[in-house]
C-alpha positions as CSV (number, residue, x, y, z in Angstrom):
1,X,141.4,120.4,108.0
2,X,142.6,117.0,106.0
3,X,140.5,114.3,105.8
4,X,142.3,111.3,107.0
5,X,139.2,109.1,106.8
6,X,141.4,106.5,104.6
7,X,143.5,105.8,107.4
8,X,140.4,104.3,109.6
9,X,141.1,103.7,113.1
10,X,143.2,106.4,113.6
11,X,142.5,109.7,111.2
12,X,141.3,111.2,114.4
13,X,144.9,110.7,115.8
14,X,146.3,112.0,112.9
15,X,144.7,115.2,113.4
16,X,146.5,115.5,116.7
17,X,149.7,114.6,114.7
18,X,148.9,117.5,111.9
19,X,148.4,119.8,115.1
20,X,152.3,119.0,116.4
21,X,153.2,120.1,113.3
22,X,151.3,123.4,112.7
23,X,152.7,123.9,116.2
24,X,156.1,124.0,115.1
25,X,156.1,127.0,112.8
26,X,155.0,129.1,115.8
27,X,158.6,130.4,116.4
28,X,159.5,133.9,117.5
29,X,161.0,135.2,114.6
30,X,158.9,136.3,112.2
31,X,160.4,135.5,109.1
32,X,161.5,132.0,110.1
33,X,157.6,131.3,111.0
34,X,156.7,132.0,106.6
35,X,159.3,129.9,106.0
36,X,158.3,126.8,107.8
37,X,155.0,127.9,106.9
38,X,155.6,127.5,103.4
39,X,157.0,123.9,103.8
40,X,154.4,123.0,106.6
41,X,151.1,123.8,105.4
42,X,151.2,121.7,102.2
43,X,150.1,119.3,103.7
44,X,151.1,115.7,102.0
45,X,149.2,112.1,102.2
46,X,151.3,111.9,105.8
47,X,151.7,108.2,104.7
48,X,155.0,107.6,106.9
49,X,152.9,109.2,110.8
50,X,150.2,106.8,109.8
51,X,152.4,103.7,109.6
52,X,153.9,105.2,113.0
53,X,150.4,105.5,114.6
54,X,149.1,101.8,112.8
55,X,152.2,100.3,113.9
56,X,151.9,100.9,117.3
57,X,148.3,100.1,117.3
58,X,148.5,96.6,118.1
59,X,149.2,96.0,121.9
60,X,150.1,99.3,124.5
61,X,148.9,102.2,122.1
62,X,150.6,105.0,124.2
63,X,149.1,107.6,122.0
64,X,151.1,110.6,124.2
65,X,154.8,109.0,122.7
66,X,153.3,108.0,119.6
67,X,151.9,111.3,118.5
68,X,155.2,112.9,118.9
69,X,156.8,110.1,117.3
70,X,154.6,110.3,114.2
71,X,155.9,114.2,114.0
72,X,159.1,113.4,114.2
73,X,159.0,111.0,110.8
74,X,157.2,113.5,108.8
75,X,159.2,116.5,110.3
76,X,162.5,114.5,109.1
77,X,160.5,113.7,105.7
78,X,159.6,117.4,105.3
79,X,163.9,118.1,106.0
80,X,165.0,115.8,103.5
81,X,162.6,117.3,101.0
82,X,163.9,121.0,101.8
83,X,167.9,119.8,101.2
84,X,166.7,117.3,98.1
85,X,165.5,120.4,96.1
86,X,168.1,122.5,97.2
87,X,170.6,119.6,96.0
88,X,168.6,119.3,93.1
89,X,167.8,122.6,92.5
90,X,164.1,121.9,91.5
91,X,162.1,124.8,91.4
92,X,158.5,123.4,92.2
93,X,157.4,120.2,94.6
94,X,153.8,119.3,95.0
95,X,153.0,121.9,92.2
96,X,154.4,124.9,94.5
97,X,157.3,126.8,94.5
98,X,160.6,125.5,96.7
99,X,162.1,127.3,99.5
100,X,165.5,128.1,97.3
101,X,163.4,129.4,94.6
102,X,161.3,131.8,96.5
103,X,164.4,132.5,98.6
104,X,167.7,131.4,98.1
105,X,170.1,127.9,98.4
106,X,171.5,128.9,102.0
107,X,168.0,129.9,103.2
108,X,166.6,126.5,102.3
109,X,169.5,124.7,103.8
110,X,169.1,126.3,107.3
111,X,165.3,125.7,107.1
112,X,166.0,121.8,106.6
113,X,168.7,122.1,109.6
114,X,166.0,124.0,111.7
115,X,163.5,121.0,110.7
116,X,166.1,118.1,111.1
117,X,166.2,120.0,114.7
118,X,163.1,120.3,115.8
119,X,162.5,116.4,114.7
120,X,165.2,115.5,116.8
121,X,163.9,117.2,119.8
122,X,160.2,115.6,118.7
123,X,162.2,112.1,119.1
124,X,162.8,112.9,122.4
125,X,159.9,113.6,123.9
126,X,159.2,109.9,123.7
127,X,162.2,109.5,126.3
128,X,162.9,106.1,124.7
129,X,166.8,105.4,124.0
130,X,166.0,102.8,121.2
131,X,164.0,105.0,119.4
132,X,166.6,107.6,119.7
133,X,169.1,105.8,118.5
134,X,166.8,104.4,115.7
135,X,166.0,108.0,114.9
136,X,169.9,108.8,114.2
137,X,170.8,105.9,112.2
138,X,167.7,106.5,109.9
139,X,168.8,110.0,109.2
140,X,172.8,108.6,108.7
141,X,171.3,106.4,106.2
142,X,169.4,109.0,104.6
143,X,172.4,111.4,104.2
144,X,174.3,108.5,102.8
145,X,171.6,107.8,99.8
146,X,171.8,111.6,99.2
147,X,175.7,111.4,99.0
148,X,175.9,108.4,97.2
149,X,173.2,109.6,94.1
150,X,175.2,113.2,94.2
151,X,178.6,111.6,93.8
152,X,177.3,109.3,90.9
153,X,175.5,111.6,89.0
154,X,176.0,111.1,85.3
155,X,177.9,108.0,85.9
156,X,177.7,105.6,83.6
157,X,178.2,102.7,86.1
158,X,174.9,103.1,87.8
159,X,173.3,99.7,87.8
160,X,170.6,97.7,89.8
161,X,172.3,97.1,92.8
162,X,173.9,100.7,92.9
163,X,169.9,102.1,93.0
164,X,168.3,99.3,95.2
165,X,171.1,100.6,98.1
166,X,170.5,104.2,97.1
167,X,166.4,103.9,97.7
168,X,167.4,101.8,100.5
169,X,169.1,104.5,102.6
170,X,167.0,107.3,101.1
171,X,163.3,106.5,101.2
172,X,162.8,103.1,102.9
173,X,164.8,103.4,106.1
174,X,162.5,106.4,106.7
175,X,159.4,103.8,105.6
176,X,161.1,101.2,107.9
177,X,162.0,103.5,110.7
178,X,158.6,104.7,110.8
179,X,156.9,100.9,111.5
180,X,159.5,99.9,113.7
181,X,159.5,102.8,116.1
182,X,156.0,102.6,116.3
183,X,155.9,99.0,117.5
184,X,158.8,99.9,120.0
185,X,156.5,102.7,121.7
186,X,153.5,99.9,122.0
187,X,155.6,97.3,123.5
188,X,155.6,94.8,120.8
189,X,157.5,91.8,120.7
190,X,160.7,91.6,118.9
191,X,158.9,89.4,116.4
192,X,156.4,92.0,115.7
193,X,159.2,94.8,115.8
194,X,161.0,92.6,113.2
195,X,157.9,92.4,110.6
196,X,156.8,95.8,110.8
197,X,160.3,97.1,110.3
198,X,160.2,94.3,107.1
199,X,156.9,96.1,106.2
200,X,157.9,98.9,106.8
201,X,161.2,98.8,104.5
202,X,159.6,96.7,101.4
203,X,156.5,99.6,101.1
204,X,159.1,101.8,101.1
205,X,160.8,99.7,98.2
206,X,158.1,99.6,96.7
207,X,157.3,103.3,96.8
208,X,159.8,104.8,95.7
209,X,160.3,102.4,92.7
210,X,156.9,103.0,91.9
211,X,158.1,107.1,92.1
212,X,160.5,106.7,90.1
213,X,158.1,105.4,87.2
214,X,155.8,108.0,87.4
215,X,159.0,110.2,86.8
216,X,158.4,108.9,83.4
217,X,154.2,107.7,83.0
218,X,153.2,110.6,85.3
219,X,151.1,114.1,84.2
220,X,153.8,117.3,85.6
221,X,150.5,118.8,87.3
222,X,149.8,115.7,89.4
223,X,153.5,114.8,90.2
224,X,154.1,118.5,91.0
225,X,157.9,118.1,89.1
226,X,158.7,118.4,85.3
227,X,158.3,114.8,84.3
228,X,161.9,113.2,83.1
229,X,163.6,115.2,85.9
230,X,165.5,112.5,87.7
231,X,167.4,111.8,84.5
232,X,167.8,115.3,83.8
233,X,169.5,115.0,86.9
234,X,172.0,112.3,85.5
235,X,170.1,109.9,88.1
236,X,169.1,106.7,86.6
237,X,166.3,104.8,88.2
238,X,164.8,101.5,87.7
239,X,163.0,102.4,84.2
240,X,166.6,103.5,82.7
241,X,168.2,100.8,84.6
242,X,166.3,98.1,83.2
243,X,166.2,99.6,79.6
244,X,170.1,99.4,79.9
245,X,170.0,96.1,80.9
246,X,168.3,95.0,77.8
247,X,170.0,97.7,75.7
248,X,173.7,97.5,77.1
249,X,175.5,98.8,74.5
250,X,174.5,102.1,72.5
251,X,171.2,103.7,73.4
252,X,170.0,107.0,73.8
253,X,170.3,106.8,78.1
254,X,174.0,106.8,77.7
255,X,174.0,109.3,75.2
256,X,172.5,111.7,77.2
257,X,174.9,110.6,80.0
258,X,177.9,111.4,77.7
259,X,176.4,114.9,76.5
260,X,175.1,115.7,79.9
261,X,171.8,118.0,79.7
262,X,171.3,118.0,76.3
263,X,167.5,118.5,75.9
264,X,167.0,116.7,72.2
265,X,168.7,113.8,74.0
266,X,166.7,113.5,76.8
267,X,163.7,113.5,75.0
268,X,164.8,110.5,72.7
269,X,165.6,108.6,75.9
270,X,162.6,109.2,77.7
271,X,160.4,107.7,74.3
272,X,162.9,105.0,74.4
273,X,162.6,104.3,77.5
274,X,158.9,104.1,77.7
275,X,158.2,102.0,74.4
276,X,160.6,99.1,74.9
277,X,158.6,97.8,78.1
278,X,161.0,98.4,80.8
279,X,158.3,100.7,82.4
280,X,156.3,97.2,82.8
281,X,158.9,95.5,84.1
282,X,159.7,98.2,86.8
283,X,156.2,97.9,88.0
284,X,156.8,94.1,88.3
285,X,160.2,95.3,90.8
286,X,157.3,97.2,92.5
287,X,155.0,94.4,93.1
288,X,157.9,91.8,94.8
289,X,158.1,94.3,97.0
290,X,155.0,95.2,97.8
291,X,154.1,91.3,98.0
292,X,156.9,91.2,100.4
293,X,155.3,94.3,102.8
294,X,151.9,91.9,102.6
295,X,154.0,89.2,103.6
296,X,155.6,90.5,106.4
297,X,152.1,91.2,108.1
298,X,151.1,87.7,108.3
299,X,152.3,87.7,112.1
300,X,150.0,90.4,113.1
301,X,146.3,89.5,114.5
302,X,143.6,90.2,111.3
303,X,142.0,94.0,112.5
304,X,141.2,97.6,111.0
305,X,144.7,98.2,111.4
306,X,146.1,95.2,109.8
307,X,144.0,96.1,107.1
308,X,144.6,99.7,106.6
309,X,148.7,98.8,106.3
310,X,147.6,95.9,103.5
311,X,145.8,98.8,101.6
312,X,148.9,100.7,101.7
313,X,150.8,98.1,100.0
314,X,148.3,97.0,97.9
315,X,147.4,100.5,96.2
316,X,150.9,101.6,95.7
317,X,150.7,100.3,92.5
318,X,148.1,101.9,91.4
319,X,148.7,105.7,92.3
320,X,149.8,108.2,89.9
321,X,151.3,110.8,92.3
């Protein structure tokens, strides 16, 4: 069993949320229970339920809706992983091999369906139209961010703005979505509602920016992916964006664009990228947004659960998987 002992006031809770989700590889069919197996028993930090459980903490904590509701997010998390390595073709995440390697491409794409499902039918169970609807339009948003970094691959037009909407849509509205939902199941007031979904989106910022420069900084064992592999992907992120910035004409990032997958290349940009300082300046991206999560939970009363969410924000920036 996980400890959840960071998460304070409710790591019991989340134990009943872990227990949803063991539930839902118990299928008839054989072999699609050791496929969601596989995905569902690697267990992750379950970050995004404990926002969804903290969230809805601070007036009517209806622990019966919420519960469900925490499944959902990491259910829908768990999907979006599945179809992301697929997309991606990655071979490992978390250190262990992907669904499409151990199986094949369409295997892992009707797993993610099947999960995307069952998510779905987790939302409902809090019989709440908002959350629903909430629930949808997260999961439109997400598919968007996936289209959008698919279609620019390689480009060399990807700038600042073109990433900040792409990590938008693909990792905060599910950050966002999370916090928000939460608050709607307690009966929060619209104010609240409004600065947790805040919260809720800038940690999500802040994450994956923070992600994305362990993609460069990071150790392959503890990031459980070869490091360099978003731009091996032709997928620039804030490090490459900000070293084209200061570099906008020749430099090795757009060469490896041009030559697409050249190996010597990739190296050269990778040492580029990480000696001219734009890995600093990254983490300084990170921390507006992270300020801005702390910011957004001045309206809340001061408490354990208050506290845990500031913790969140606060020790993004310091993780290194």
């Amino acid at each position: 069993m996980q400890n959840f002992a960071v998460y304070g006031p409710i790591d019991q809770d989340l134990i009943k949320v872990e227990d949803i989700i063991r539930e839902s590889r118990d299928v008839q069919f054989p072999w699609l229970s050791e496929l969601l197996g596989h995905v569902l028993d690697k267990s992750g930090k379950r970050i995004r339920p404990a926002i969804t459980l903290l969230a809805g903490r601070f007036y009517n904590y209806d622990l019966d809706r919420l519960v469900h509701m925490a499944a959902s997010v990491e259910l829908l998390h768990t999907a979006t992983l599945v179809h992301d390595d697929t997309i991606d073709k990655a071979f490992v995440r978390r250190g262990t091999p992907t669904v499409n390697s151990l199986w094949d491409g369409s295997t892992a794409v009707l797993v993610g369906d099947y999960l995307f499902a069952n998510s779905a039918e987790m939302v409902s169970r809090t019989a709440n139209v908002r959350v629903m609807r909430e629930f949808a339009l997260t999961l439109m948003s997400i598919c968007l961010g996936e289209m959008s970094q698919d279609f620019q691959a390689f480009s060399r037009r990807q700038n600042r703005e073109h990433y900040l909407q792409r990590i938008g849509k693909k990792t905060a509205s599910l950050f966002s979505m999370a916090a928000e939902t939460g608050a709607v199941l307690s009966g929060a007031p619209e104010g609240v509602i409004s600065s947790l979904k805040s919260y809720g989106y800038n940690l999500g910022m802040a994450f994956q920016i923070t992600d994305d420069i362990l993609d460069f900084t990071g150790q392959s064992d503890e990031m459980g992916k070869p490091v360099g592999s978003d731009l091996l992907q032709g997928t620039l992120t804030m490090p490459s964006i900000i070293y084209i910035e200061k570099c906008p004409d020749a430099n090795p990032v757009l060469e490896f664009l041009k030559e697409s997958r050249n190996t010597g290349s990739l190296e050269k940009a990778l040492e580029e990228i990480v000696s001219s300082g734009s890995i600093e300046d990254a983490y300084k991206v990170a921390n507006d947004f992270s300020m801005a999560a702390l910011q957004a939970l001045e309206i809340l009363p001061q408490g354990p659960e208050r506290g845990v969410l500031q913790q969140l924000a606060e020790s993004n920036l310091i993780r290194r998987s």
